[in-house]
C-alpha positions in Angstrom: 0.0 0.0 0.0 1.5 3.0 -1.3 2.0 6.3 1.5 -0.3 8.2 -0.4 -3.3 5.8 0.4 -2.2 5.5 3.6 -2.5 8.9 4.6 -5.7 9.4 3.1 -6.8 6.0 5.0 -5.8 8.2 8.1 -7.3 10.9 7.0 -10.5 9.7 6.6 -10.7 7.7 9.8 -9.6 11.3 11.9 -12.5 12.6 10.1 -15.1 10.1 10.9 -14.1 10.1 14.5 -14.5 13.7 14.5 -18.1 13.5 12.7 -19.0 10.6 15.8 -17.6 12.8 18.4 -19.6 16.3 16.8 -22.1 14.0 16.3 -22.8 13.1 20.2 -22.0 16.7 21.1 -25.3 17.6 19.0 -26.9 14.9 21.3 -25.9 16.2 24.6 -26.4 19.8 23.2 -30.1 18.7 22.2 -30.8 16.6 25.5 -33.2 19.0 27.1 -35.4 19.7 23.3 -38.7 17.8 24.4 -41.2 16.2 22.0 -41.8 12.6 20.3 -40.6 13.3 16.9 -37.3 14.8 18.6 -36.8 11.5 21.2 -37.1 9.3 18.5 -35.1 11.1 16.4 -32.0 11.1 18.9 -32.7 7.6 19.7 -32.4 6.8 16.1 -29.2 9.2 16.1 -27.7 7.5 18.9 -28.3 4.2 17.6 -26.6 4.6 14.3 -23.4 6.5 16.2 -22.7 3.4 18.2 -23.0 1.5 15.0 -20.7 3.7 13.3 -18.6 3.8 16.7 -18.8 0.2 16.5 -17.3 -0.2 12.6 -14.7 2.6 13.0 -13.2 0.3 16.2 -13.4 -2.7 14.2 -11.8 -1.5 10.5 -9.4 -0.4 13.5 -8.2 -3.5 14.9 -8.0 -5.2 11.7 -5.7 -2.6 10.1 -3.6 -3.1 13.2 -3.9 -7.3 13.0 -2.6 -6.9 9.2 0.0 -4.4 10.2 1.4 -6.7 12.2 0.7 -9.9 10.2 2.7 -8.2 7.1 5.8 -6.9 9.9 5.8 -10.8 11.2 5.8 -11.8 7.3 8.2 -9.6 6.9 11.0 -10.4 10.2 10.5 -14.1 8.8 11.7 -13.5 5.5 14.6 -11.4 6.5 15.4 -14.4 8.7 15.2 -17.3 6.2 17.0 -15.3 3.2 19.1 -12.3 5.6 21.7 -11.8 2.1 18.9 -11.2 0.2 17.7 -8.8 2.4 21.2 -7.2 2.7 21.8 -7.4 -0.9 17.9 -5.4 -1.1 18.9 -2.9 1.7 22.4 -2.0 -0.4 20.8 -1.5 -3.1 18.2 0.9 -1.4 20.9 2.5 -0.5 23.0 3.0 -3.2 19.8 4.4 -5.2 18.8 6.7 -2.8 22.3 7.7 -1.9 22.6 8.4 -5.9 19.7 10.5 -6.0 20.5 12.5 -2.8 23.8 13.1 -4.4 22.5 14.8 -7.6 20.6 17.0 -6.3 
């Protein structure tokens, strides 16, 4: 996954936690606003926010679980082939040492 998408990823979730967390402020703002068509509208309010609530925690966890699934995949590889991995991390090197240098 390219930085880019990553950042937007980020992005985006910061963004829904802040629509969840304005979106409960509205509800405690609203708390004392009497009437049916107003409970039943916050209920319905404060039932799709723990849902979302709900989501944003789980697409959470799993980003984590295959963050670290991919950093395990990652540590065994550089175990089972370490030259290849040193031979990989020279030539990272030398490339970005090259284009540091003509600049």
């Amino acid at each position: 996954m390219s930085e880019a998408s990553k950042a937007q990823k980020e992005r985006l979730m910061a963004d829904l936690h802040m629509v969840v967390a304005q979106a409960e402020e509205l509800l405690r703002v609203t708390a004392g606003q009497t009437g049916e068509g107003v409970a039943d509208m916050r209920a319905k309010l404060q039932a799709k926010l723990s849902n979302a609530r709900d989501s944003l925690s789980h697409v959470q966890e799993a980003a984590i679980e295959r963050a670290k699934a991919a950093g395990h995949a990652a540590d065994e590889y550089v175990h089972d082939n370490p030259w290849r991995a040193i031979g990989a991390a020279a030539g990272v090197g030398l490339i970005v040492g090259l284009l540091i240098g003509r600049r």
